[in-house]
Each structure stands twice: as structure tokens, then as C-alpha cells.
Residue frames as a rotation matrix with the C-alpha (Angstrom) as fourth column:
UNK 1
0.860 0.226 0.458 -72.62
-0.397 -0.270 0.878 -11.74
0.322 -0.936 -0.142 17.14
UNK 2
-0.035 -0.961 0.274 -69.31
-0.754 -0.155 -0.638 -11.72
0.656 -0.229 -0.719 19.19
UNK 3
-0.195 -0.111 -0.975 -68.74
0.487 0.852 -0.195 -14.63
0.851 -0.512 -0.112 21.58
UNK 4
-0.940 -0.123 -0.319 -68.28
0.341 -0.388 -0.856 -12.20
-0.018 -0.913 0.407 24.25
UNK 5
-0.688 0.668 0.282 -71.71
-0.726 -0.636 -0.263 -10.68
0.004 -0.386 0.923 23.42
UNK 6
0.013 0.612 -0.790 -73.37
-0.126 0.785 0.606 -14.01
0.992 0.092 0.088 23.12
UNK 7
-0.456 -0.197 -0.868 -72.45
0.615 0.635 -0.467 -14.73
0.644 -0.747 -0.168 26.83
UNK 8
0.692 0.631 -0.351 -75.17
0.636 -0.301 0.711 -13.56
0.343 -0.715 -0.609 30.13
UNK 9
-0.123 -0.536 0.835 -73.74
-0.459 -0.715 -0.527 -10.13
0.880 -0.448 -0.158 32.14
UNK 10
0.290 -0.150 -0.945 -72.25
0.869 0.456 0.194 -11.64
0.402 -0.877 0.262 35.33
UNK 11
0.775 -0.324 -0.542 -71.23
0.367 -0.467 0.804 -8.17
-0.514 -0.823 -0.243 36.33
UNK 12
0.303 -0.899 -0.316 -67.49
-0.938 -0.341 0.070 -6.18
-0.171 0.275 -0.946 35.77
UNK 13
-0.419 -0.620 0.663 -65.93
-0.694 0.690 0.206 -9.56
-0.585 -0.374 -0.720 37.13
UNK 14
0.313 0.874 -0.372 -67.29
-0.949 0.277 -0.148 -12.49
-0.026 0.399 0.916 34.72
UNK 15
0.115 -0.820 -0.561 -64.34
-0.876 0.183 -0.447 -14.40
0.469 0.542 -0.697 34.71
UNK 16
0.440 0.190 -0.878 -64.85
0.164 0.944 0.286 -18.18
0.883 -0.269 0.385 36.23
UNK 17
0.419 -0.457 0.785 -63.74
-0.901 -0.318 0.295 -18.18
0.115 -0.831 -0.545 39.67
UNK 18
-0.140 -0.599 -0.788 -60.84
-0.010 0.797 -0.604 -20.76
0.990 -0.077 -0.118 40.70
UNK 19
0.962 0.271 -0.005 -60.97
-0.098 0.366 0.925 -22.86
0.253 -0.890 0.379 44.08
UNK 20
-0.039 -0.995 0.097 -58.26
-0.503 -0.064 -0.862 -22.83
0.863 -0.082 -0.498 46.00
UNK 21
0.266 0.020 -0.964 -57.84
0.464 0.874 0.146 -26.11
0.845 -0.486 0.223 48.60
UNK 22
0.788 0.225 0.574 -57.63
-0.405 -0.514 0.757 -25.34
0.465 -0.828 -0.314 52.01
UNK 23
-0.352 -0.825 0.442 -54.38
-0.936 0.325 -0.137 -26.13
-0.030 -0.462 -0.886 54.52
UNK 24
-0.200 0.001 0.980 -55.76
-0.542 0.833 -0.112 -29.18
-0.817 -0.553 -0.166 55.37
UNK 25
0.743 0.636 -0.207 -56.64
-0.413 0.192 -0.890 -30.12
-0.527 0.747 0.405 51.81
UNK 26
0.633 -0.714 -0.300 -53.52
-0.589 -0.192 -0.785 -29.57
0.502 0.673 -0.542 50.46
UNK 27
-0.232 -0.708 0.666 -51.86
-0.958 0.286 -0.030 -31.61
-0.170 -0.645 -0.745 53.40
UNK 28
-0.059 0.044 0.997 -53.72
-0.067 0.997 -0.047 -34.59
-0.996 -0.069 -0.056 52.12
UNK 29
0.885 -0.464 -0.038 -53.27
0.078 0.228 -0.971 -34.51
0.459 0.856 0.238 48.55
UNK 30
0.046 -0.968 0.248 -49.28
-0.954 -0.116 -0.275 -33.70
0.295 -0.224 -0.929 49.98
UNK 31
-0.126 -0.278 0.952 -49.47
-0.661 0.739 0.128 -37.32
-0.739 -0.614 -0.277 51.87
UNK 32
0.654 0.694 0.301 -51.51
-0.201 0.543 -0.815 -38.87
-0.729 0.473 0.495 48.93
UNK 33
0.753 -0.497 -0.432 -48.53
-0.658 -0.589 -0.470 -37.81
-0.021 0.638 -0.770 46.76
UNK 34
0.041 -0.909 0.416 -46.42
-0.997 -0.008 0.082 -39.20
-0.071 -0.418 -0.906 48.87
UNK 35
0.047 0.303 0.952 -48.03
-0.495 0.835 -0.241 -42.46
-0.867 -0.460 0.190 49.44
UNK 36
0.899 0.436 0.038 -48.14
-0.102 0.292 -0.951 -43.18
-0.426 0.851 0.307 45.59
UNK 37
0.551 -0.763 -0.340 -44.57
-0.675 -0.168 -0.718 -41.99
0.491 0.625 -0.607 44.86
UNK 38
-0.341 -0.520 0.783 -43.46
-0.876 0.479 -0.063 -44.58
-0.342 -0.707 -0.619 48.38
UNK 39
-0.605 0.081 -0.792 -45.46
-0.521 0.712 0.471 -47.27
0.602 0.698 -0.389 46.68
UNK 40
-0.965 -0.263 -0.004 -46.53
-0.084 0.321 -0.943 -47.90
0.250 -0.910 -0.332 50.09
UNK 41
0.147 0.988 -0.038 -50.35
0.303 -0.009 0.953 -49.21
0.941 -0.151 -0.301 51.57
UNK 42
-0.689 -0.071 0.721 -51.21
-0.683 -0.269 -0.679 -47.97
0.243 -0.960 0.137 54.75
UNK 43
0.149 0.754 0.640 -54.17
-0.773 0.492 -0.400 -50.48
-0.616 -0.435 0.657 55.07
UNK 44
-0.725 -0.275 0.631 -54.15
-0.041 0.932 0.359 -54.32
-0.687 0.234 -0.688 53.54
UNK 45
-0.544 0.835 0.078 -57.83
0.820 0.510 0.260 -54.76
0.177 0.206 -0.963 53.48
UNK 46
-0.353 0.677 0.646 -61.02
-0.066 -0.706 0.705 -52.73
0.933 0.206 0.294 54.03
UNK 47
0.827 0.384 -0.411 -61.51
0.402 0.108 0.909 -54.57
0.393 -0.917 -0.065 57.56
UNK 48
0.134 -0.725 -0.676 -58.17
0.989 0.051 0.141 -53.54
-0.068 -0.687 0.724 58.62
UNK 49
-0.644 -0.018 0.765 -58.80
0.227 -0.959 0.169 -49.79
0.731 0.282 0.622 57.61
UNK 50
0.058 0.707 0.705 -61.95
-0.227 -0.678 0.699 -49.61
0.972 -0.200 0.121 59.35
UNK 51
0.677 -0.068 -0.733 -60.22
0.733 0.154 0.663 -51.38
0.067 -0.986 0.154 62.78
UNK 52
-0.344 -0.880 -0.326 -57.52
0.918 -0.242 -0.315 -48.66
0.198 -0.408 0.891 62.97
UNK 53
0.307 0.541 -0.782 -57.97
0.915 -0.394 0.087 -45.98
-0.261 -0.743 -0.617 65.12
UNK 54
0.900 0.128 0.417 -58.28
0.292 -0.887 -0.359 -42.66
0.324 0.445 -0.835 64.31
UNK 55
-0.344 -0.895 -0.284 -54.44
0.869 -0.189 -0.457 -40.11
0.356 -0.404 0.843 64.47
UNK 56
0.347 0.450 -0.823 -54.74
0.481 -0.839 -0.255 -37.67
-0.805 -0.307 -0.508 66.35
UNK 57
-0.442 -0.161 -0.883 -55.45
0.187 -0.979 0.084 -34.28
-0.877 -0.128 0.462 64.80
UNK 58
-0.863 0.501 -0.069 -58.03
0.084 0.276 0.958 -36.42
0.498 0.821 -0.280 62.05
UNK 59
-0.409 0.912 0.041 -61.40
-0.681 -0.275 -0.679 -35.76
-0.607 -0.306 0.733 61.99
């Protein structure tokens, strides 16, 4: 038996579908990028993360 016939009928299409990240996804992995390659924290601590106020245009 053939790999391919060993494997359930999904249809014509069987072929894994890929995710693709949305704008806003991709804009934070882009910052995350950034933030690693700048060396740079944006927060000290864990109390000083959760006192800063939301930026605008974060949910």
C-alpha cells in the first residue's frame, strides 16, 4: 500500500492548509522583532507593565 493510499479522502484539495497572520499580527511580531534586535525593555517589572496605560489603537 502507497502512502498516498494509506491516507483518509479529504476531497480534490488534501493538502494541509497554511495560516496566514493577520495585519495586526504581523505588526506585532514586526515590533517584537524589533524590540529583540534594539535590545531594548519596554517594561522593568510586571507591576510597571500592568500600571501603564493602554496606546491608543491597542486593544
Amino acid at each position: 500500500m502507497t502512502e498516498r493510499s494509506a491516507m483518509p479522502h479529504a476531497g480534490a484539495d488534501s493538502s494541509p492548509k497554511q495560516k496566514v497572520p493577520n495585519a495586526e499580527t504581523r505588526a506585532a511580531m514586526a515590533e517584537a522583532d524589533e524590540i529583540v534586535k534594539a535590545g531594548r525593555v519596554r517594561f522593568a517589572t510586571v507591576e510597571e507593565m500592568f500600571e501603564a496605560p493602554e496606546e491608543p489603537g491597542r486593544s
